[in-house]
N, C-alpha and C positions, 0 to 999 in steps of 0.2 A: 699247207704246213705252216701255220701262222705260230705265234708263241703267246705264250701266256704272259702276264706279269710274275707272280710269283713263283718262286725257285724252289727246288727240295733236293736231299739227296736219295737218288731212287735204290739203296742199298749196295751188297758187296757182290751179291750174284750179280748183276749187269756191269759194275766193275769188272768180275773177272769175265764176263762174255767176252769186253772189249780187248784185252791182255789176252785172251787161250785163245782168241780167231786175230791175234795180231793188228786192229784193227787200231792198237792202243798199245805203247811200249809201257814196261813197267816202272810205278811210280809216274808214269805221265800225267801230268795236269788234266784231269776235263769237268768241264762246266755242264750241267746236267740242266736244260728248261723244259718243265713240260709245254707240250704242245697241243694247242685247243682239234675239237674235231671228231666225231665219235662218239659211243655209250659202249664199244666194245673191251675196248685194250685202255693199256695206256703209253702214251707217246710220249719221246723225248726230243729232243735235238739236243746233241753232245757236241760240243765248241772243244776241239783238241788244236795244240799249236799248229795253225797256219792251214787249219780242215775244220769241217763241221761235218757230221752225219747222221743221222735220226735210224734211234731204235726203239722196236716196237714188241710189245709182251701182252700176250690175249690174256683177259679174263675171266675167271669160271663165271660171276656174275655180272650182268651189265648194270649198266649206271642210267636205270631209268628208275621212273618213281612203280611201275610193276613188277613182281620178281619174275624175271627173265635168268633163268642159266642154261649153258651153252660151254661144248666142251673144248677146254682148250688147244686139243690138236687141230681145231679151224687155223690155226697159227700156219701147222706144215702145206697147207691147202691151199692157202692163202698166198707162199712163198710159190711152189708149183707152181699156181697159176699166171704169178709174175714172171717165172721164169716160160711159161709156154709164149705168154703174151711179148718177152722180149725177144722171140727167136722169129716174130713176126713180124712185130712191129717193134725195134727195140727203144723207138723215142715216144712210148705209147706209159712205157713203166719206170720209174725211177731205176738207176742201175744198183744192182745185188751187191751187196758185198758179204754178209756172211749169216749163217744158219742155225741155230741150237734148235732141235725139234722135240726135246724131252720137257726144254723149259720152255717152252712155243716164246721164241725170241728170234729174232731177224735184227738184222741191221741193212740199209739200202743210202743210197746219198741222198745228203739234204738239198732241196729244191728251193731256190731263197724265193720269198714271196716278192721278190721286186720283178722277179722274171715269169716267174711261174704262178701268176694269183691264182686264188678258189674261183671256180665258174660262179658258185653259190652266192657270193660275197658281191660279184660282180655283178650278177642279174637283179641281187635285191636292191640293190645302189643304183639300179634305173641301165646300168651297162651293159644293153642286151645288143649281141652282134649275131643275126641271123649265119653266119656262115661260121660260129663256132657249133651251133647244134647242127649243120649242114656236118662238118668233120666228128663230132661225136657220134650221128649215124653211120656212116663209113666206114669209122674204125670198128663200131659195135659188129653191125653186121661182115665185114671182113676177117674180124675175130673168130666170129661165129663160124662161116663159112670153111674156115683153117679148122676147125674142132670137129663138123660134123662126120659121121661116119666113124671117126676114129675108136677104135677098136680099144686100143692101149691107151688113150684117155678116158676113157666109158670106164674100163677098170682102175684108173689111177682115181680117177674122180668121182668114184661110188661114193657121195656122202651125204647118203639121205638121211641120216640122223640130220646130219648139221646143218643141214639145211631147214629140215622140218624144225629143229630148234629155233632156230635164229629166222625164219622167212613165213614158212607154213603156218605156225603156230601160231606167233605172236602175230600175225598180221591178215590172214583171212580165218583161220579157228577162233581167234579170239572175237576179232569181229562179229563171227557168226553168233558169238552167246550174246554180244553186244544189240543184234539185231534182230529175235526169236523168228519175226518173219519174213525175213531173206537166211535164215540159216542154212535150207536144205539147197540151195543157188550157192553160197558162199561154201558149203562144204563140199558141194560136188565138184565147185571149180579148187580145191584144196586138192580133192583126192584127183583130177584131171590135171592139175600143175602138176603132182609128188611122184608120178608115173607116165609122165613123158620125158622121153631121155633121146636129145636127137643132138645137144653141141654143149659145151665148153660155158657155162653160163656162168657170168661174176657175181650177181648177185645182189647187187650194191651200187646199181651204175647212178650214182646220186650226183649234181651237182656239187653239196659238198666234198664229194669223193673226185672230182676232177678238176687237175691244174689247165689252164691257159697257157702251153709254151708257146713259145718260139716256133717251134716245129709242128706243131698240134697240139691234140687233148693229150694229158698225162692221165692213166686211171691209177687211183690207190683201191685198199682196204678191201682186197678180194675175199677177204673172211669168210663169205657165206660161197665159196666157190664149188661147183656143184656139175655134173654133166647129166646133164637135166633138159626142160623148154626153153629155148630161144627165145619166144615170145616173153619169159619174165623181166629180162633184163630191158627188153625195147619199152615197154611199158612204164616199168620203174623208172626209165629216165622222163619218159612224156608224162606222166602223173605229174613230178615235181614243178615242173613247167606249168601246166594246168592250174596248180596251186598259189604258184608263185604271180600268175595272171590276177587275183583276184588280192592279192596287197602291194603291185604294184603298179596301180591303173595306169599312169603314163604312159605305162611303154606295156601297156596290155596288147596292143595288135601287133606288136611285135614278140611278143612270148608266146602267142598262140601262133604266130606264123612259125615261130623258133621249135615247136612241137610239131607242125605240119611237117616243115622242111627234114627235120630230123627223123622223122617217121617214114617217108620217102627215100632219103639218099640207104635205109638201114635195107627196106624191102629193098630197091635196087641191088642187094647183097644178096639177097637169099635165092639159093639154088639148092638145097639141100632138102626142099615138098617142095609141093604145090603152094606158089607165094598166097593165093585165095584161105589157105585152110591154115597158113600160122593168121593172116590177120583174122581171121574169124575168133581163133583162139587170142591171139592181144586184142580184141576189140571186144570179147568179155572177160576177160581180165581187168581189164583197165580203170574199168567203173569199182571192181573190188578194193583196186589198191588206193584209190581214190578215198573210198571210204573207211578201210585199214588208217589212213593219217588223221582221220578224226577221231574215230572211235577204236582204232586199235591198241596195242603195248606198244608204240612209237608212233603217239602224235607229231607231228610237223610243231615246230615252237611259234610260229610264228602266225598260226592262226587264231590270232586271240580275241578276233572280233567274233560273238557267236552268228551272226549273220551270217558271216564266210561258212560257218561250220553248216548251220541250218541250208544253206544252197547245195555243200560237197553233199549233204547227205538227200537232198530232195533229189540231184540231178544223179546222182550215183544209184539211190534207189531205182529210180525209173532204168535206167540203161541195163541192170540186175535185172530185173525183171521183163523186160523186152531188150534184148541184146543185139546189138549191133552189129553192122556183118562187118566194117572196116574201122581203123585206127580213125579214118578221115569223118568217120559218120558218126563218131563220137566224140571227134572234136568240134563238127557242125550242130549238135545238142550241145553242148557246153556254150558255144558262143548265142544259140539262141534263148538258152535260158537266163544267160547275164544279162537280156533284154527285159527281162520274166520279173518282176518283184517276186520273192516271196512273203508267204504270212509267217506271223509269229510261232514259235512253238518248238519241239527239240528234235523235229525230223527223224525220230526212232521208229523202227518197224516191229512194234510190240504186238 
C-alpha cells in the first residue's frame, strides 16, 4: 500500500461512503492519496484526524494498454473472500471496516508500508528471504484446505464470469491467439482450469499483492476470487518468482530456492485429492502462465530485455508441449535452460 506523489479529489460518492458507514463524521477533514498497485480499481489511502484507512472502487475497465472489461461486482467477492480468509487466518487480511456492494467499494485499514512492505518491491531490491515464500506457501495451501469441500462456499463463490474475465481470458485465451501453435494445449488447459471446482481460490496471489508483516504474509486484491482449481493460485505465485530470477541475477539461487520452498510447504497442505494429480495439473499450468506475462493482456513490466522474453517463451514452449509431472521438474528445466544460450528471434509458435 505504497502512495503516490500526486493528490486528487476522488469525488462526493466516496465522501458520502465515508460519512453513511460512519467511518468519517460529517464535515470531517480527509486527505484523499491515491495509492500505486494494480490495473484493476482504484485505491486510496484517506488521512482522517489522528486514523488513516484505505478505500477501494473496482473498475468496469482495466488500466492496461489491451481493452480488458470486467464486472464490477468482483468488488462483493473480493470483500467475502477477505472476510472468509479473516475467520482463518485473521492477520493473513487487512482488517474490514465497511462495505457498499451496489457501488463495489469497501474500505479495510491502512497498513503503513514501514511495517508492512510489498514482497514485490522487496524481491526486486535483491531482499529475497527464503522463509517468507516458506510462509506464503502455508498460508496458500491452509487457505485452500479450510475452503475445499465447502458446499456453501462453492455456491457463494460461483463466479465464473469473473473469473473467466479477469484470469481465463486475458491470460491463457489470449495467449492462445498469440501463439497459433500451442493454441489447442493452451485452450484445453483454459477449458481444464474454468471447470475444476475443488477450494476457495484468490486469484491473484502476486507478490505485488502481499505485505511482509510482522506476523506473516498479508494478502490483498482478491478480485478475481473464484471457487474454482487450487492449483491456479500455487502457480500464479511461483511463475512470479521464475520471472523475477531472470532480472534479478544476484540473488537468482535464492528466488528459485524461494519458488521450490514455497511449492513444498503449499503441497504439505493439501488433503483435499491425491497431492500427485493437483501437481500434475500446476505442473502444466505453470509453463502457461509463464507465457501469459509475455505474450498475454498483462505482461510483467519489468521484462523489458527481449532476451528474458525470448527464454520465458522457448522454455515455456517446450514444458507446453511435453508437460511435466511436478512443480519441481519444472523448476529443474528452468534452471537448466538458464545454462542454455538461446538464438535470436521472437520465440512465437506460428
Amino acid at each position: 500500500m505504497s502512495s503516490t506523489s500526486a493528490q486528487r479529489n476522488p469525488g462526493p460518492a466516496l465522501a458520502d461512503f465515508l460519512t453513511t458507514h460512519k467511518l468519517a463524521g460529517p464535515g470531517e477533514a480527509a486527505r484523499w492519496t491515491p495509492l500505486t498497485g494494480g490495473v484493476s480499481s482504484d485505491l486510496w489511502r484517506v488521512d482522517l484526524p489522528g486514523r488513516s484507512l484505505c478505500v477501494k472502487r473496482a473498475l468496469a475497465k482495466l488500466k492496461v494498454a489491451a481493452d480488458w472489461q470486467a464486472p464490477v461486482s468482483r468488488n462483493a467477492y473480493e470483500w467475502a473472500w477477505m472476510r472468509f480468509a479473516s475467520r482463518h487466518r485473521p492477520d493473513s487480511v487487512p482488517e474490514l471496516l465497511a462495505h457498499d456492494p451496489d457501488a463495489g467499494v469497501f474500505a479495510m485499514a491502512f497498513l503503513p508500508p514501514e511495517h508492512f512492505p510489498v514482497w514485490k518491491a522487496q524481491l526486486l531490491c535483491g531482499e529475497v528471504r527464503v522463509a517468507t515464500a516458506a510462509a506464503v506457501g502455508e498460508l496458500l495451501g491452509t487457505l485452500h484446505a479450510a475452503s475445499a469441500g465447502d458446499a456453501a462456499l462453492a455456491a457463494e463463490f460461483a463466479t465464473d464470469d469473473n473469473f473467466h474475465a479477469l484470469r481465463i481470458e486475458p491470460y491463457l485465451l489470449a495467449t492462445a491467439a498469440a501463439h497459433p501453435g500451442l493454441s489447442d494445449i493452451l485452450r484445453g488447459l483454459a477449458e481444464r482450469t474454468a471447470t475444476t471446482h475443488l477450494a476457495l481460490v484468490h486469484g491473484d496471489v502476486s507478490p505485488k499483492n502481499i505485505l511482509v508483516g510482522p506476523s506473516g504474509p498479508v494478502l490483498l486484491d482478491a478480485e478475481c476470487a473464484w471457487y474454482g482449481d487450487p492449483a491456479f493460485d500455487l502457480v500464479f505465485c511461483v511463475n512470479h518468482l521464475l520471472l523475477k530470477s531472470l532480472v534479478v541475477p544476484g540473488r537468482r539461487a535464492d528466488l528459485l530456492r524461494s519458488a521450490r520452498i514455497l511449492a513444498e510447504e503449499y503441497i504439505r497442505r493439501v488433503d483435499w485429492e491425491p497431492r500427485p494429480t493437483l501437481e500434475a495439473r500446476a505442473a502444466s499450468l505453470l509453463p502457461a502462465l509463464l507465457l501469459a506475462r509475455v505474450d498475454g493482456k498483462s505482461p510483467v513490466e519489468y521484462l523489458t530485455d527481449d532476451r528474458h522474453r525470448l527464454f520465458v517463451r522457448t522454455v515455456a514452449s517446450a514444458l507446453l508441449r511435453a508437460p511435466a509431472r511436478t512443480v519441481a521438474d519444472v523448476l529443474d528445466a528452468w534452471v537448466t535452460a538458464l545454462d542454455v544460450p538461446t538464438e535470436p528471434g521472437n520465440g512465437r509458435s506460428d
